[in-house]
N, CA, C and O atoms as a printed pandas DataFrame, in Angstrom:
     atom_number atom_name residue_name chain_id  residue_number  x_coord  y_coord  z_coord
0              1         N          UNK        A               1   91.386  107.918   99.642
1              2        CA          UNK        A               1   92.225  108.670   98.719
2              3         C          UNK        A               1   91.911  110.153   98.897
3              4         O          UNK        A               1   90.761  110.559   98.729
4              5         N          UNK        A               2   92.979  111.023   99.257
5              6        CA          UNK        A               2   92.894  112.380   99.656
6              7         C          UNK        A               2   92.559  113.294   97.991
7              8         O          UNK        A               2   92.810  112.545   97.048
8              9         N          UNK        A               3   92.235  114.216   97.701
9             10        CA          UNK        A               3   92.178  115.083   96.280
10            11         C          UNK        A               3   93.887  115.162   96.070
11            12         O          UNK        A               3   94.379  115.326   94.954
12            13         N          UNK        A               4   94.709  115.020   97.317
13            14        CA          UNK        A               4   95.994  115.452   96.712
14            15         C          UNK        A               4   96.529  114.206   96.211
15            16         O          UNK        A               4   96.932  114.234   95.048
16            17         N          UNK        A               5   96.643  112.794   97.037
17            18        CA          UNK        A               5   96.894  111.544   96.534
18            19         C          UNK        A               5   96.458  111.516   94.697
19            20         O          UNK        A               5   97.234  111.340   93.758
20            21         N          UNK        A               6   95.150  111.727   94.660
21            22        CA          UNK        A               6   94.774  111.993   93.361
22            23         C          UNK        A               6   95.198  112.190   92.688
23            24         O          UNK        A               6   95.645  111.324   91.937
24            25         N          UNK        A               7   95.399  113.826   92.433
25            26        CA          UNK        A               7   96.332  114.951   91.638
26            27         C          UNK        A               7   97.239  113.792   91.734
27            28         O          UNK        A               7   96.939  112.908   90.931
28            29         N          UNK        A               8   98.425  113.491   92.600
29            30        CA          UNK        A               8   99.807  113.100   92.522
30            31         C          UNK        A               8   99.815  111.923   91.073
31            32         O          UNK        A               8  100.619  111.848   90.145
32            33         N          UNK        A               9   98.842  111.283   91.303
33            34        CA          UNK        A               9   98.453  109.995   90.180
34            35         C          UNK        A               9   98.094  110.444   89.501
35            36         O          UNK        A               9   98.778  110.111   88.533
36            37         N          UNK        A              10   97.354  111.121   89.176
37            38        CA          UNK        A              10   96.938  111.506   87.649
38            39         C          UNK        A              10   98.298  112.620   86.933
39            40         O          UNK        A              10   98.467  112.724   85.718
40            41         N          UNK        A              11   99.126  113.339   87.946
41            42        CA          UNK        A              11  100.159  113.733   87.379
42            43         C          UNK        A              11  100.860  113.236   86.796
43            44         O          UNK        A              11  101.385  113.677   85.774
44            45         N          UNK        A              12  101.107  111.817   87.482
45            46        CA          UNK        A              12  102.296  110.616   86.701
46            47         C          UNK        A              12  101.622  110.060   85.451
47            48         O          UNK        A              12  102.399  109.852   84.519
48            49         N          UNK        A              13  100.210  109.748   85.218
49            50        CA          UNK        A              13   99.731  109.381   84.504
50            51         C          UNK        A              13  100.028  110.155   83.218
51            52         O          UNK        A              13  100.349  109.572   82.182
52            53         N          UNK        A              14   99.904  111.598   83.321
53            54        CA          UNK        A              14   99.895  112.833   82.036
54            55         C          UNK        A              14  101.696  112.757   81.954
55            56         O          UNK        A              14  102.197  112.945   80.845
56            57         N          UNK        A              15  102.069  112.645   82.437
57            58        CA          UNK        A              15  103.498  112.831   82.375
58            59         C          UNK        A              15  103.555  111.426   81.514
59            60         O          UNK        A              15  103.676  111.677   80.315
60            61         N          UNK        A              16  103.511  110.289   81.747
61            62        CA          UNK        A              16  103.744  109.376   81.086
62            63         C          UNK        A              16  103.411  109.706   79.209
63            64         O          UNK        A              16  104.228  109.935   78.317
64            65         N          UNK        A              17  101.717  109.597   79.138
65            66        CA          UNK        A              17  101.215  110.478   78.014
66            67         C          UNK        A              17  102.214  111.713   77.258
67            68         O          UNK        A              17  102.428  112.007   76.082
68            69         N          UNK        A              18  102.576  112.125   78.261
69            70        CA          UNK        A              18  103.415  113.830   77.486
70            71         C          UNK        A              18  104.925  113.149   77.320
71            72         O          UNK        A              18  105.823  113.854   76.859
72            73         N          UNK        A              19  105.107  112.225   77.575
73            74        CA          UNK        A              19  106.917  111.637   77.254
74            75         C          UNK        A              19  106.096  110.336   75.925
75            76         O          UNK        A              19  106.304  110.211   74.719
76            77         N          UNK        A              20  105.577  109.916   76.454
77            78        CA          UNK        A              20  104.858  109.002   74.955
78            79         C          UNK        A              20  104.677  109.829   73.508
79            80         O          UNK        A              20  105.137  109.463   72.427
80            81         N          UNK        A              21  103.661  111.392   73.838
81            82        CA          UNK        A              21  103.403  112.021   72.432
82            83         C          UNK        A              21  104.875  112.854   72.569
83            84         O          UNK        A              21  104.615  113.927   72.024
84            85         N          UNK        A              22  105.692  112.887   72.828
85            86        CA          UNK        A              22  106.810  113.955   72.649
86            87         C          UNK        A              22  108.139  112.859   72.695
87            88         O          UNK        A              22  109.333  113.139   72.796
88            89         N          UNK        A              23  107.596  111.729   72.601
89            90        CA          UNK        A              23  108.908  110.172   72.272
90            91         C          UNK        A              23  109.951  110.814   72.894
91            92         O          UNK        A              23  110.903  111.246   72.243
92            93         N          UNK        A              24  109.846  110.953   74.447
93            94        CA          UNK        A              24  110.917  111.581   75.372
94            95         C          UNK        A              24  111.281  110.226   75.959
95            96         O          UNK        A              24  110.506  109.766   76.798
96            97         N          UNK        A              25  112.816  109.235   75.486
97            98        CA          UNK        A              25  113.026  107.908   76.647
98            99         C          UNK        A              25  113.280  108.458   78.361
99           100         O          UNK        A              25  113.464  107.867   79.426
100          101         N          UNK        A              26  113.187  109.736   77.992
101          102        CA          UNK        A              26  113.934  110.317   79.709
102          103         C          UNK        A              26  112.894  110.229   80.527
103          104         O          UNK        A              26  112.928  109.680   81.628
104          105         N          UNK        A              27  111.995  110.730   80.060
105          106        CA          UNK        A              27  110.513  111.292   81.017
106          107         C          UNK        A              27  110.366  109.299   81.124
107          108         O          UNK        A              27  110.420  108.922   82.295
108          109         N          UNK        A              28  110.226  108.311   80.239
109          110        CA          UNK        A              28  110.051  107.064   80.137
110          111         C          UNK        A              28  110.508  106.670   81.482
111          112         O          UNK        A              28  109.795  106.196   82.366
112          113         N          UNK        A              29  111.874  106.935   81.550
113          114        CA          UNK        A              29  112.470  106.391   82.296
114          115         C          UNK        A              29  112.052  107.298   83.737
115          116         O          UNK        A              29  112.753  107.208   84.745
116          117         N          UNK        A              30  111.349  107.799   83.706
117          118        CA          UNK        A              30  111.314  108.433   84.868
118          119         C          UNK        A              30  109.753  108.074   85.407
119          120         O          UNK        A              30  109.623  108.203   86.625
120          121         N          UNK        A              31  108.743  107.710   84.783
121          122        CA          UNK        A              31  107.888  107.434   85.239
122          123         C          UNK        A              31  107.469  105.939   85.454
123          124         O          UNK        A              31  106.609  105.608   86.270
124          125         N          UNK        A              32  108.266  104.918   84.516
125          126        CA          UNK        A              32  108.082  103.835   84.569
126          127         C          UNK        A              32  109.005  103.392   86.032
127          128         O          UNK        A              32  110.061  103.897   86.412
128          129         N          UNK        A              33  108.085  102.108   86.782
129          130        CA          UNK        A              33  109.342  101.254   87.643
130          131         C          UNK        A              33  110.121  100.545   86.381
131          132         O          UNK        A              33  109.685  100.019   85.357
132          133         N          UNK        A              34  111.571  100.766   86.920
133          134        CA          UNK        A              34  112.498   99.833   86.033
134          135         C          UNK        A              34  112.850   98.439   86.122
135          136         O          UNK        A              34  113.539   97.832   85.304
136          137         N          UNK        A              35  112.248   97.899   87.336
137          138        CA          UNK        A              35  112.623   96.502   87.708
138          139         C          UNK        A              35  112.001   95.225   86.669
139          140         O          UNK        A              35  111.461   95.680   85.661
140          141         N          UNK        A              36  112.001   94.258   86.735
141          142        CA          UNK        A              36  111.928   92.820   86.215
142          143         C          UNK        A              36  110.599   92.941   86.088
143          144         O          UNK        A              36  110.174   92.713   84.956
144          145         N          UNK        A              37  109.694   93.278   87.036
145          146        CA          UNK        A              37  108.117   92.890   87.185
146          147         C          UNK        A              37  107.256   93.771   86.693
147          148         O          UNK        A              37  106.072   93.549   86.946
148          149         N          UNK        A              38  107.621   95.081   85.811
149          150        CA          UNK        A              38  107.029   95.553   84.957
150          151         C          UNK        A              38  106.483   94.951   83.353
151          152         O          UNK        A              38  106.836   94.057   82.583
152          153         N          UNK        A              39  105.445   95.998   83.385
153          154        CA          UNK        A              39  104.843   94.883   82.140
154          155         C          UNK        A              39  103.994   95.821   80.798
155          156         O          UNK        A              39  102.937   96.440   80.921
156          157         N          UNK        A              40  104.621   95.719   79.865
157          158        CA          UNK        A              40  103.162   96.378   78.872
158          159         C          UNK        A              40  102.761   95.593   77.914
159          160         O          UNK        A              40  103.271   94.510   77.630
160          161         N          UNK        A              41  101.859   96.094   77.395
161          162        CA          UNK        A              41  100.957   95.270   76.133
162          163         C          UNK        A              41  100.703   96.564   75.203
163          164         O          UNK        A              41   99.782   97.309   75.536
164          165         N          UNK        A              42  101.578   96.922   73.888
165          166        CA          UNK        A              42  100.838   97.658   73.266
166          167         C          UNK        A              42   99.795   97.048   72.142
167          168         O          UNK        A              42   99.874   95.850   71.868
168          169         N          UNK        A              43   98.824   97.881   71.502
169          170        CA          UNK        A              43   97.704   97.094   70.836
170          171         C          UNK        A              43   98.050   96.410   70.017
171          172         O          UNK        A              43   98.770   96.902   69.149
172          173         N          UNK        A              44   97.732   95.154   69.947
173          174        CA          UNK        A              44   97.713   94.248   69.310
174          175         C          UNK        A              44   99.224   93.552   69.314
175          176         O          UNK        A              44   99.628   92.876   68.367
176          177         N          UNK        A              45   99.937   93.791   70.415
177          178        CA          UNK        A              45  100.847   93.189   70.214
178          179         C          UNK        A              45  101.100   92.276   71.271
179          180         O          UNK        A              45  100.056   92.134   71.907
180          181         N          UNK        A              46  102.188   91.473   71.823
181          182        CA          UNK        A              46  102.448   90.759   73.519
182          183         C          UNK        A              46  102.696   91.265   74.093
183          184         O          UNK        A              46  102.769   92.487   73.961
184          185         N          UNK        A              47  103.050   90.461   75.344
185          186        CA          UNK        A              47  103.540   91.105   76.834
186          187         C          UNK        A              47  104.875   91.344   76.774
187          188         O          UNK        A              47  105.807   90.633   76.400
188          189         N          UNK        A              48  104.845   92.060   77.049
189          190        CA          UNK        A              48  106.612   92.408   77.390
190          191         C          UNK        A              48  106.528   92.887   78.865
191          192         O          UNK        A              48  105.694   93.497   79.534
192          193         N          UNK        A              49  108.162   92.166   79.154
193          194        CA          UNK        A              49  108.471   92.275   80.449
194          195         C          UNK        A              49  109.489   92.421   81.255
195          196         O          UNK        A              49  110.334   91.548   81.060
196          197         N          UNK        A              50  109.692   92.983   81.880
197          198        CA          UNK        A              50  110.934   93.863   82.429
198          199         C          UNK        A              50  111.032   95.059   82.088
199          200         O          UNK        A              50  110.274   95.298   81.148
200          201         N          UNK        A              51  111.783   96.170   82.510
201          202        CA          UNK        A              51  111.850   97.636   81.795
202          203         C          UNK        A              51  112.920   97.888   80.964
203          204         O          UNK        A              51  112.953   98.954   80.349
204          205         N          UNK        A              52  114.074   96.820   80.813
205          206        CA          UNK        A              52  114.780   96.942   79.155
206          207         C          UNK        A              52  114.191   96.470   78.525
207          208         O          UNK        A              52  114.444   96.836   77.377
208          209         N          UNK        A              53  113.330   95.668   78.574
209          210        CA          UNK        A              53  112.385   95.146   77.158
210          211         C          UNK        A              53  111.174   96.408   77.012
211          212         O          UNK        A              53  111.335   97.019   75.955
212          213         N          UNK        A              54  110.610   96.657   77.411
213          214        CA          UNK        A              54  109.482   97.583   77.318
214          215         C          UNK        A              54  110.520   99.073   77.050
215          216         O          UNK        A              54  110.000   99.897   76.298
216          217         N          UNK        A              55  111.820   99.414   77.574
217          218        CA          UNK        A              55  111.890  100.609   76.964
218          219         C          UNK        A              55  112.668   99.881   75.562
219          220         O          UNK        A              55  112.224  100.549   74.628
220          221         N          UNK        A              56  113.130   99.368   75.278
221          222        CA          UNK        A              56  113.576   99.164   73.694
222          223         C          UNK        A              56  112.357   99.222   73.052
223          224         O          UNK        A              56  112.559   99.675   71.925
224          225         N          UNK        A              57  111.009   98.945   73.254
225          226        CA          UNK        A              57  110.182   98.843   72.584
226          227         C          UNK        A              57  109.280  100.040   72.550
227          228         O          UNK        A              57  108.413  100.186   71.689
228          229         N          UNK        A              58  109.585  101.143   73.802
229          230        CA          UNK        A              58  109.159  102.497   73.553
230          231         C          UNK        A              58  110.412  103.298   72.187
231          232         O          UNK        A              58  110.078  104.109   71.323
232          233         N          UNK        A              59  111.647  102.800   72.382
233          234        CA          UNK        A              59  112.617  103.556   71.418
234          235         C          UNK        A              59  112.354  102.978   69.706
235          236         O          UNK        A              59  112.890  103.356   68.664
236          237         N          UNK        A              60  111.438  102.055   69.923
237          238        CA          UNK        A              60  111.776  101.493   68.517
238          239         C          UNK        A              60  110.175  102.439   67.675
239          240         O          UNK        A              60  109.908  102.772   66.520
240          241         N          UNK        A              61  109.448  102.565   69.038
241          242        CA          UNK        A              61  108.017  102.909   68.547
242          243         C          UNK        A              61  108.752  104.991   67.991
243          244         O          UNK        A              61  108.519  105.614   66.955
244          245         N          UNK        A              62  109.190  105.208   68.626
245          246        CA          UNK        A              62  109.929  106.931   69.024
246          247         C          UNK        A              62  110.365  107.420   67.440
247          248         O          UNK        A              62  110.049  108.295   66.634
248          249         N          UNK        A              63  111.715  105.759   67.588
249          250        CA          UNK        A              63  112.418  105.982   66.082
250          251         C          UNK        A              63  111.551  106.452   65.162
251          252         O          UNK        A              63  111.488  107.541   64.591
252          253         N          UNK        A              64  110.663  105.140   65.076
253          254        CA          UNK        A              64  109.981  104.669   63.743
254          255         C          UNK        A              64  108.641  105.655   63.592
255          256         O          UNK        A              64  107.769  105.390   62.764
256          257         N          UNK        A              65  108.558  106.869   64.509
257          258        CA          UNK        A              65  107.364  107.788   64.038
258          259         C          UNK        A              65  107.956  109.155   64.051
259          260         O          UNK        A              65  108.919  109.626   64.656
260          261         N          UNK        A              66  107.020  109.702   63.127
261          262        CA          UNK        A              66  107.568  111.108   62.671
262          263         C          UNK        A              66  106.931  112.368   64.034
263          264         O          UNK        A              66  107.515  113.398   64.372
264          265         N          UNK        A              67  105.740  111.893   64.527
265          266        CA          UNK        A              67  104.511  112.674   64.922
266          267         C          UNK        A              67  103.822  112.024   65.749
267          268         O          UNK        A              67  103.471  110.935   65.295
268          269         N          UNK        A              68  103.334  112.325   67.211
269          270        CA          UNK        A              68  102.610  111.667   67.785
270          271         C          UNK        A              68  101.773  112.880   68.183
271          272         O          UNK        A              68  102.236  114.010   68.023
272          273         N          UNK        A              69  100.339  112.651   68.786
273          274        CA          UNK        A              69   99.772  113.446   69.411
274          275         C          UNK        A              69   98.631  112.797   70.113
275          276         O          UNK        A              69   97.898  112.108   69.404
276          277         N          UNK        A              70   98.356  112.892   71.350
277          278        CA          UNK        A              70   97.538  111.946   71.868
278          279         C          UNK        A              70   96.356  112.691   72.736
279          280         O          UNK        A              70   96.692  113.793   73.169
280          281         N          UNK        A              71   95.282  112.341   72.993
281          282        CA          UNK        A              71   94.145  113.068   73.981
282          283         C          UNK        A              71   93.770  111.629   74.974
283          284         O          UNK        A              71   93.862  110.459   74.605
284          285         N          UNK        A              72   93.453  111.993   75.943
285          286        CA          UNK        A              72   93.140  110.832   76.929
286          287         C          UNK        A              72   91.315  111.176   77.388
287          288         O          UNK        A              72   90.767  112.223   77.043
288          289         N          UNK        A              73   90.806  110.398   77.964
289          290        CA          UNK        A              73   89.819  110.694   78.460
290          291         C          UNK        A              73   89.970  109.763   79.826
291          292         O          UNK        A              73   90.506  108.688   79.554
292          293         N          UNK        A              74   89.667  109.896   81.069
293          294        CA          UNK        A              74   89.437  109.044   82.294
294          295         C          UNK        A              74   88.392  108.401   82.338
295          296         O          UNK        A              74   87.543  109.197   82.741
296          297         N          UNK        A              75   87.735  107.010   82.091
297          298        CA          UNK        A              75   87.143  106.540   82.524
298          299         C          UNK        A              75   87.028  106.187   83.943
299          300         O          UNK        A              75   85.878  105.870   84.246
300          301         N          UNK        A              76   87.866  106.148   84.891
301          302        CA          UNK        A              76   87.636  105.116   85.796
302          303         C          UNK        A              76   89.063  105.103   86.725
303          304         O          UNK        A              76   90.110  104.672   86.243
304          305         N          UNK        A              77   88.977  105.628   88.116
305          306        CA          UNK        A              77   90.556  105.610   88.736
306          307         C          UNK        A              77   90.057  104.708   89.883
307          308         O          UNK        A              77   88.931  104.903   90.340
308          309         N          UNK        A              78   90.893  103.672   90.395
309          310        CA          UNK        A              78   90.763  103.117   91.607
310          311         C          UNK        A              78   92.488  103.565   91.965
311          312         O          UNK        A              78   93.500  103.627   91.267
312          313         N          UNK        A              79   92.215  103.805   93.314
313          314        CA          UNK        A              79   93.655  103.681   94.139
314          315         C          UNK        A              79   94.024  103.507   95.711
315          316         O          UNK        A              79   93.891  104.485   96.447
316          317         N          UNK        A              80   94.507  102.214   96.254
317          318        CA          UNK        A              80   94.960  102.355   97.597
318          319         C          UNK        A              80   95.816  102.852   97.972
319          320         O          UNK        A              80   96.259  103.867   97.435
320          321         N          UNK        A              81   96.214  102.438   98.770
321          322        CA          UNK        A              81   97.444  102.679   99.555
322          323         C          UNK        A              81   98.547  103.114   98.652
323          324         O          UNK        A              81   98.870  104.286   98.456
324          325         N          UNK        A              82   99.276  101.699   97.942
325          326        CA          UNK        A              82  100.325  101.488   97.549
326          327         C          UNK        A              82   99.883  100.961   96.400
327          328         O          UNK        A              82  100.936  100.580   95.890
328          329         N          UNK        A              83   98.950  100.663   95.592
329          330        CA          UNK        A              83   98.462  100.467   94.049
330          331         C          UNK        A              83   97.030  101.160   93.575
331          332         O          UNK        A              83   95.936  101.092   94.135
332          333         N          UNK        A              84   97.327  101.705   92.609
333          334        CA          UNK        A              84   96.123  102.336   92.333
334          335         C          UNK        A              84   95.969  101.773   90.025
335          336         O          UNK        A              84   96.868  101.612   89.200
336          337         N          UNK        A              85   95.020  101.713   89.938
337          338        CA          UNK        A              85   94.836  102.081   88.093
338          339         C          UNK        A              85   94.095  103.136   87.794
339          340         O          UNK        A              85   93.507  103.870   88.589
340          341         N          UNK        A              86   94.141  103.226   86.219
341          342        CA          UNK        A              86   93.670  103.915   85.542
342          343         C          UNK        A              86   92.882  103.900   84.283
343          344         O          UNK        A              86   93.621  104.223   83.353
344          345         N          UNK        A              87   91.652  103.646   83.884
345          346        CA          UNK        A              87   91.464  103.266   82.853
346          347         C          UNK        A              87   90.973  104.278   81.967
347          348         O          UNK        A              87   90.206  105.158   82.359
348          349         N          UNK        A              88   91.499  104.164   80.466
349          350        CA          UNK        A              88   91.171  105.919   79.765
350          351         C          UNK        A              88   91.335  105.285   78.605
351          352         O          UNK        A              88   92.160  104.404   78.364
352          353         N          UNK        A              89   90.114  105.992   77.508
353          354        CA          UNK        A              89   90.613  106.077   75.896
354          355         C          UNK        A              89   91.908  106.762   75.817
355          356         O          UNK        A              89   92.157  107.708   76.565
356          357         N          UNK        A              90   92.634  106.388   75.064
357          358        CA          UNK        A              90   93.406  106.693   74.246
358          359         C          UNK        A              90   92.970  107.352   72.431
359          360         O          UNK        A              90   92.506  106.520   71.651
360          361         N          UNK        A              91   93.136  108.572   72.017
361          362        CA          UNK        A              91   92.893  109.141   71.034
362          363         C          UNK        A              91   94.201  109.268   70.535
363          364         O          UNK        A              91   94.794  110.215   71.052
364          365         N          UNK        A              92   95.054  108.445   69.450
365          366        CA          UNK        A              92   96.288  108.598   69.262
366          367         C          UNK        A              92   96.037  109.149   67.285
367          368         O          UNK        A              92   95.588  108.566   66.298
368          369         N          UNK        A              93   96.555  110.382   67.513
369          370        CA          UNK        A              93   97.169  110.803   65.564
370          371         C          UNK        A              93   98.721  110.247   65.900
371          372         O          UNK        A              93   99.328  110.365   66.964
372          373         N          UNK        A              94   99.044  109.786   65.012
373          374        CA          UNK        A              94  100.264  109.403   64.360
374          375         C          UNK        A              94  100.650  109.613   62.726
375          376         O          UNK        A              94   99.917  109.351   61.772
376          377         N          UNK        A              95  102.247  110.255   62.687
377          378        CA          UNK        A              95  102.475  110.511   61.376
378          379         C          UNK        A              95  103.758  109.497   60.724
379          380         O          UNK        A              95  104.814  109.723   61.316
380          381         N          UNK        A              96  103.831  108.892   60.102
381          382        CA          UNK        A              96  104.766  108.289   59.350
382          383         C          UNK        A              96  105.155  108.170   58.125
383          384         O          UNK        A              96  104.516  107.350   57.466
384          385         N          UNK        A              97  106.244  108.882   57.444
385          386        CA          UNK        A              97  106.329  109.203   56.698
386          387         C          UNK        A              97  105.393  110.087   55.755
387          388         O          UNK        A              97  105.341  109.888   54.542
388          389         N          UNK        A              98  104.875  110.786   56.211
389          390        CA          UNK        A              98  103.814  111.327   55.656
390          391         C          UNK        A              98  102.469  111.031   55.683
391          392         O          UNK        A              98  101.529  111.715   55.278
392          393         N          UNK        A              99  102.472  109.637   56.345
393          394        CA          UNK        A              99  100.874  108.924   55.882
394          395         C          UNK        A              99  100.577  109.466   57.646
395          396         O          UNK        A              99  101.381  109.583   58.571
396          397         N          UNK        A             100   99.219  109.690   57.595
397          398        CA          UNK        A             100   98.436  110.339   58.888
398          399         C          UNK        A             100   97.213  108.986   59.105
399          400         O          UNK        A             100   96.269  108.678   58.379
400          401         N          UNK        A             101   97.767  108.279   60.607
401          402        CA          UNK        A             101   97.053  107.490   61.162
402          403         C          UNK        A             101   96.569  108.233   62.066
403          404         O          UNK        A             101   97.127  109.179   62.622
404          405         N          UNK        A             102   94.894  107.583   62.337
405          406        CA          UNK        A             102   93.873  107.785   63.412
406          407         C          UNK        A             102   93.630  106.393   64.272
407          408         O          UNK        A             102   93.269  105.398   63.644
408          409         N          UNK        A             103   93.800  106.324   65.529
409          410        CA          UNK        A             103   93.607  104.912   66.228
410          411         C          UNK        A             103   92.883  105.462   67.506
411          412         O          UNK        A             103   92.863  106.674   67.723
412          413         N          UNK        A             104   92.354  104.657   68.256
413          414        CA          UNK        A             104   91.677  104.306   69.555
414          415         C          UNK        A             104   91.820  103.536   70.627
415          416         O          UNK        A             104   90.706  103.016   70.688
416          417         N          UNK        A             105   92.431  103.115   71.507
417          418        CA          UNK        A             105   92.064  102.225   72.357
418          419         C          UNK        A             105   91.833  102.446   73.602
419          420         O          UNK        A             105   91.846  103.511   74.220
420          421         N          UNK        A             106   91.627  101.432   73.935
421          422        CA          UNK        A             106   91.349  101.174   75.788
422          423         C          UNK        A             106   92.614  100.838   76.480
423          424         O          UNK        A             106   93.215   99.815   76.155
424          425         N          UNK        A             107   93.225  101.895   77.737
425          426        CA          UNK        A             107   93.995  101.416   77.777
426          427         C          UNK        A             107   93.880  101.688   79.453
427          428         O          UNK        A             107   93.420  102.710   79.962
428          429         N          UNK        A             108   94.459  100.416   80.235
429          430        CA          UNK        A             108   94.762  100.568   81.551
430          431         C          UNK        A             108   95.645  100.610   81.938
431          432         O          UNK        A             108   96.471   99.896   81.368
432          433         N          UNK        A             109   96.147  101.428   83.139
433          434        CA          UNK        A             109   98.101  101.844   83.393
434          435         C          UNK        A             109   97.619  101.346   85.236
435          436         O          UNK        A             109   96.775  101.699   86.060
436          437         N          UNK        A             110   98.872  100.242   85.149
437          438        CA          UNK        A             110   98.793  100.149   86.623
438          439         C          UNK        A             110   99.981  101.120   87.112
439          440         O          UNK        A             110  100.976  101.521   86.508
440          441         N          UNK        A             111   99.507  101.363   88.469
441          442        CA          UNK        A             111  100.866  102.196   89.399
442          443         C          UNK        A             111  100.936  101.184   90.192
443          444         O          UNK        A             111  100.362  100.099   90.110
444          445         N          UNK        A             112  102.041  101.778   91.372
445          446        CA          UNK        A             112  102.456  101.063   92.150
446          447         C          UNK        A             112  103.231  101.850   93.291
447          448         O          UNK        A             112  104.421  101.858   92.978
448          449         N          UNK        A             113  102.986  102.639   94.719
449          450        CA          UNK        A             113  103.909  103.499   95.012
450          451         C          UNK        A             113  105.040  102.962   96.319
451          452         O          UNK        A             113  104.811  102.502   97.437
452          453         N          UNK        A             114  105.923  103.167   95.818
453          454        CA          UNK        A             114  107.083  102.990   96.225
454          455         C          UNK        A             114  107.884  104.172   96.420
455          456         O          UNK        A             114  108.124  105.052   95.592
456          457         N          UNK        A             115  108.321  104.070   97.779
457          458        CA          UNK        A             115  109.115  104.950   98.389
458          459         C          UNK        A             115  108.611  106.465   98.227
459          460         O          UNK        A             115  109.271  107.482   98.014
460          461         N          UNK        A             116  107.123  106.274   98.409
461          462        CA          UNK        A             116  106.722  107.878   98.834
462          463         C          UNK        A             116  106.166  108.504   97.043
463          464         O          UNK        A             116  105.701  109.605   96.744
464          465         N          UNK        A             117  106.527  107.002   95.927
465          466        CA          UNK        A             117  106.361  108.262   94.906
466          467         C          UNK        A             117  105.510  106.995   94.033
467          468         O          UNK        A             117  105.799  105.881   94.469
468          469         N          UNK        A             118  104.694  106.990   93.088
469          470        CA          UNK        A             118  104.358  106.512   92.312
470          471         C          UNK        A             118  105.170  106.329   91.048
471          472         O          UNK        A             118  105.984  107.067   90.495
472          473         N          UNK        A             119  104.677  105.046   90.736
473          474        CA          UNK        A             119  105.225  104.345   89.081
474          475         C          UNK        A             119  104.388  103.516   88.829
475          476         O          UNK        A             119  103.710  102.777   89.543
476          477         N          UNK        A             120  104.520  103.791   86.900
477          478        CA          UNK        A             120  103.642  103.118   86.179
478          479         C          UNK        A             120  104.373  101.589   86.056
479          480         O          UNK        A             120  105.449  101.421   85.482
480          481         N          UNK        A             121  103.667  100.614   86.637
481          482        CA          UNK        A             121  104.266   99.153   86.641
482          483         C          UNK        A             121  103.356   98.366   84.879
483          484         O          UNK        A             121  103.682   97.518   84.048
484          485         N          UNK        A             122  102.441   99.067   85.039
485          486        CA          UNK        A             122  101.788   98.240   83.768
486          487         C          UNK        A             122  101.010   99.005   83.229
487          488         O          UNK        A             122  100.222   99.709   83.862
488          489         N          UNK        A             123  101.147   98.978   81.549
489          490        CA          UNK        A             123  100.460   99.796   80.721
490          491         C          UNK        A             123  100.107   98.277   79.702
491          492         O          UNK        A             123  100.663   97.229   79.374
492          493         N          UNK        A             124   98.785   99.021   79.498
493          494        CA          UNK        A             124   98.156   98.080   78.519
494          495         C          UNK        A             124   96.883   98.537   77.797
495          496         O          UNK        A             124   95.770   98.705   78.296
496          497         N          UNK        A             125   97.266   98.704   76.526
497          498        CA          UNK        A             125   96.224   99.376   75.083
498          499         C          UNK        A             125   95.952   98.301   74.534
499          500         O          UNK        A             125   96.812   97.436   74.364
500          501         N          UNK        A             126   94.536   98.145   74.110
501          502        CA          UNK        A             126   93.805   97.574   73.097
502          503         C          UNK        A             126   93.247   98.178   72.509
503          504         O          UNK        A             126   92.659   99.138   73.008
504          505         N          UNK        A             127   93.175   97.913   71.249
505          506        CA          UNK        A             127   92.369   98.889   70.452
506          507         C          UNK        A             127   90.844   98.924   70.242
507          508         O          UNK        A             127   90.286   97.872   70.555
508          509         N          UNK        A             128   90.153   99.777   69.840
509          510        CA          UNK        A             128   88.659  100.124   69.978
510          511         C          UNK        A             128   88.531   99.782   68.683
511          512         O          UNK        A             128   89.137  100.390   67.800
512          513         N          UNK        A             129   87.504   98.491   68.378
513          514        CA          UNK        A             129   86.925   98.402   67.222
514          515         C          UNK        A             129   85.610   98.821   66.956
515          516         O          UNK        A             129   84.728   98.466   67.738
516          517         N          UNK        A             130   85.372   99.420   66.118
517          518        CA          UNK        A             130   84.042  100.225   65.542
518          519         C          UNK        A             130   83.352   98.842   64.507
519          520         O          UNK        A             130   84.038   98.117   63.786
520          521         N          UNK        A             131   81.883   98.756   64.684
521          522        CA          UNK        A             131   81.502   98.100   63.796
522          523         C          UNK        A             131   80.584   99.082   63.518
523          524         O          UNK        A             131   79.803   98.947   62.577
């Protein structure tokens, strides 16, 4: 993996993040693959699969919040050729209706590059429990 291969992935990665806290479906649609064999898991919820199911379920998350704001941290990048991941906390504020949520999780984003460019094929958050 070259420093520029790198950069290129971790660009798609923040871009994903910056269309998630700014509930942009465009940037969505632009970083996710759209085909059948995409997949996410948000916390605590199932798999969803295909990219009309996973973006109805980014528009419903978009609707239904007032405020997002998110910080990432990198744990951990593997990447070949043509698949690489990512594994990173997630630091998510969220506002709804006024009430101000604090959450955490672990979340891993697979890529996948196709035709010279990378896409996120699988995102998947669990949440960080504190005891």
């Amino acid at each position: 993996m070259t420093t520029d291969e790198k950069s290129e992935l971790i660009a798609i990665n923040q871009a994903f993040y910056r269309g998630f806290e700014k509930r942009d479906i465009k940037v969505m649609n632009q970083v996710w693959w759209q085909g059948s064999s995409s997949t996410c898991v948000h916390p605590g919820g199932n798999v969803i699969k295909g990219w009309d199911a996973i973006r109805s379920s980014w528009e419903t998350i978009f609707k239904n919040t007032d405020y997002l704001e998110i910080d990432t941290e990198i744990i951990n990048i593997d990447m070949g050729q043509e698949v690489a991941y990512i594994i990173l906390i997630e630091k998510v504020t969220q506002i709804n209706n006024g009430r101000r949520l604090e959450a955490q999780s672990i979340a891993t984003n697979g890529f996948r590059k196709m035709a010279q460019k990378w896409s996120l094929v699988h995102h998947h958050g669990s949440p960080i429990i504190r005891r």
